[in-house]
C-alpha positions in Angstrom: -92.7 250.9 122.6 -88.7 250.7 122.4 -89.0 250.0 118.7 -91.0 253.6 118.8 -88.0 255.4 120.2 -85.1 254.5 117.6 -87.8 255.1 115.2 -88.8 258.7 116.4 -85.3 259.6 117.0 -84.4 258.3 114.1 -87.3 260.5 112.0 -86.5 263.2 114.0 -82.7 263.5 113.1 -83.6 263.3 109.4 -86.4 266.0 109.7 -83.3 268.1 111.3 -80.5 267.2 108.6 -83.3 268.6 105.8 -84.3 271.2 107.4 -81.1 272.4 107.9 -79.9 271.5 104.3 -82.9 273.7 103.1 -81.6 276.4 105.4 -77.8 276.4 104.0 -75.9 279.2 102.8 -77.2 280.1 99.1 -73.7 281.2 97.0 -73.0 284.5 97.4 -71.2 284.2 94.1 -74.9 283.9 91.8 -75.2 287.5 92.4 -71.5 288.6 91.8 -72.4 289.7 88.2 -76.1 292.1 89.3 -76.1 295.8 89.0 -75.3 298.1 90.6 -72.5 296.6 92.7 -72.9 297.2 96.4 -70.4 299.3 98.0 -70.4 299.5 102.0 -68.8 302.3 101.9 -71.0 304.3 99.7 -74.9 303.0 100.1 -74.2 303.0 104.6 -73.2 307.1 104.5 -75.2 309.3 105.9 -78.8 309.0 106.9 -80.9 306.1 105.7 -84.7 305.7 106.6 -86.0 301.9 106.6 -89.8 300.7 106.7 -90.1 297.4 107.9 -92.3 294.2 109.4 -92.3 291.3 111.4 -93.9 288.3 110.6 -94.4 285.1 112.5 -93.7 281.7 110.9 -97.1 281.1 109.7 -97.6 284.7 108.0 -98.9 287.1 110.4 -97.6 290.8 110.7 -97.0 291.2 114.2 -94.8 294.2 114.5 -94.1 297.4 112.2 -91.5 299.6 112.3 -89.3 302.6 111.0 -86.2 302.7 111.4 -83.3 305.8 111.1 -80.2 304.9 110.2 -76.8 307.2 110.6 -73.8 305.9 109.4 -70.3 307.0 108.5 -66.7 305.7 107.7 -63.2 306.2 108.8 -60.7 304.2 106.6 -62.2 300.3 106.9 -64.3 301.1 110.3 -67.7 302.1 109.7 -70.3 302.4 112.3 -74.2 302.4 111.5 -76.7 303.8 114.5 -80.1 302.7 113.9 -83.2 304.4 116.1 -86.4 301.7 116.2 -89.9 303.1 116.2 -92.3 300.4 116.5 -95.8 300.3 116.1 -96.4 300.0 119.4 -94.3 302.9 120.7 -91.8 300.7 121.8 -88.1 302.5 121.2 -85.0 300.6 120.8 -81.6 301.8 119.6 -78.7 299.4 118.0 -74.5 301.1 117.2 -72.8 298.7 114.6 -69.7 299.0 114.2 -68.6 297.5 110.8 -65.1 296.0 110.2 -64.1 295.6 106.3 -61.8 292.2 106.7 -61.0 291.6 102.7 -62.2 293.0 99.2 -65.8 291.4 99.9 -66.0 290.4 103.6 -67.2 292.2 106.9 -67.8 291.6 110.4 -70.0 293.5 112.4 -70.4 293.9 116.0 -73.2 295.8 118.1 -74.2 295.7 122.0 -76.9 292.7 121.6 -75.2 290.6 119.2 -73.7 287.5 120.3 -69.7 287.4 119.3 -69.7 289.3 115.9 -71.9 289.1 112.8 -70.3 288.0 109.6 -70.5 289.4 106.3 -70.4 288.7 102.7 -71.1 291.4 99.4 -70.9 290.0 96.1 -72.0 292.4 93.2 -75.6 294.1 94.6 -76.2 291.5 97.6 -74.7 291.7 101.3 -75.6 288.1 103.4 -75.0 288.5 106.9 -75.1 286.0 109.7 -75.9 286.3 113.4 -77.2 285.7 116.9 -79.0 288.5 118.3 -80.0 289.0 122.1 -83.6 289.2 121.4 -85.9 290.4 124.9 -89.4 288.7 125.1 -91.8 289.5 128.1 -88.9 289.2 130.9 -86.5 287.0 129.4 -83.7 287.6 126.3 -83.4 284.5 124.1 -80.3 284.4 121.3 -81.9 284.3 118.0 -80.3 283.4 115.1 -80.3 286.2 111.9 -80.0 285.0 108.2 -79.6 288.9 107.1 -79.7 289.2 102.9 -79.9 292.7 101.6 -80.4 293.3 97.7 -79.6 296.9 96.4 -82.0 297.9 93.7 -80.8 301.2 92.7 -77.7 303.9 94.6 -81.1 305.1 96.8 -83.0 301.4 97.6 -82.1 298.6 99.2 -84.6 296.0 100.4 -83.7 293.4 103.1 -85.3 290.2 103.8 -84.1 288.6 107.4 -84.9 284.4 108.5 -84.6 284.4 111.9 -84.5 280.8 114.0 -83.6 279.0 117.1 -82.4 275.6 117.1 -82.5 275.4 113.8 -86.2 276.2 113.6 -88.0 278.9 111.5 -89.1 281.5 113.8 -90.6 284.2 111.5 -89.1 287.1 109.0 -88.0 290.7 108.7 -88.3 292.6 105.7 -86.9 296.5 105.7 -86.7 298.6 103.1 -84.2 301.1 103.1 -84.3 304.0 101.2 -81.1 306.9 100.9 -81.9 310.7 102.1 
């Protein structure tokens, strides 16, 4: 049996070093040539309707939603209001406010986000990076967002989100977003 434990740890840390390697950062850079080129700025004006889901780890929908986004600019400061409808009636509302920190780099902040989210555009793709404050039954757990958002045309953008805790898969977002 103490054999066991060195062994189990042992398989256990590997299982968590690939799991995390599968889980790294993809290059921002493979996408820095794709048309059109995103531009904060331009795509987050004005009002934005999204359509997304939920899905659990193994596959199952288990929450819809529309979402209405307003969002404006001043100089480099940009905030983005988003209204939740769910499919269960359930309301929620999220205030961004967006920070442009270089030529290709954001940071983001909003009421139930842990410290800031960080953000990278490179030609039509935006990768963001998070902890939200995500409320469950009668308890908030901080859930970590792997945000990528692909623009297709200068009206649709569609958004694919991993979210995890310790390092574990919990399930997927996907929103499209579509330009009024």
């Amino acid at each position: 049996m103490k054999i066991l434990r060195p062994f189990t740890f042992a398989l256990f840390t590997l299982f968590a070093i690939f799991t995390l390697v599968g889980c790294s950062n993809l290059d921002p850079a493979k996408y820095l040539a794709e048309k059109p080129a995103l531009d904060m700025k331009s795509y987050f004006n004005g009002t934005l309707e999204g359509y997304g889901m939920f899905q659990d780890r193994s596959g199952q929908v288990k929450r819809r939603f529309v979402v209405l986004l307003k969002a404006n600019w001043e100089g480099d400061t940009g905030t983005l209001d988003e209204e939740f409808t769910w499919s269960d009636g359930k309301k929620e509302r999220r205030v961004w406010t967006l920070s442009k920190i270089s030529a290709n780099r954001y940071e983001g902040r909003a009421d139930d986000v842990v410290g800031k989210a960080e953000g990278v555009v490179s030609g039509n793709a935006l990768h963001w990076k998070y902890v939200l404050k995500l409320p469950v039954d009668n308890t908030t757990y901080e859930v970590d967002f792997d945000d990528r958002m692909y623009l297709i045309d200068d009206k649709v953008m569609l958004n694919r989100a991993v979210t995890s805790k310790f390092g574990f898969r919990l399930g997927e977002v996907f929103i499209s977003f579509i330009r009024r």
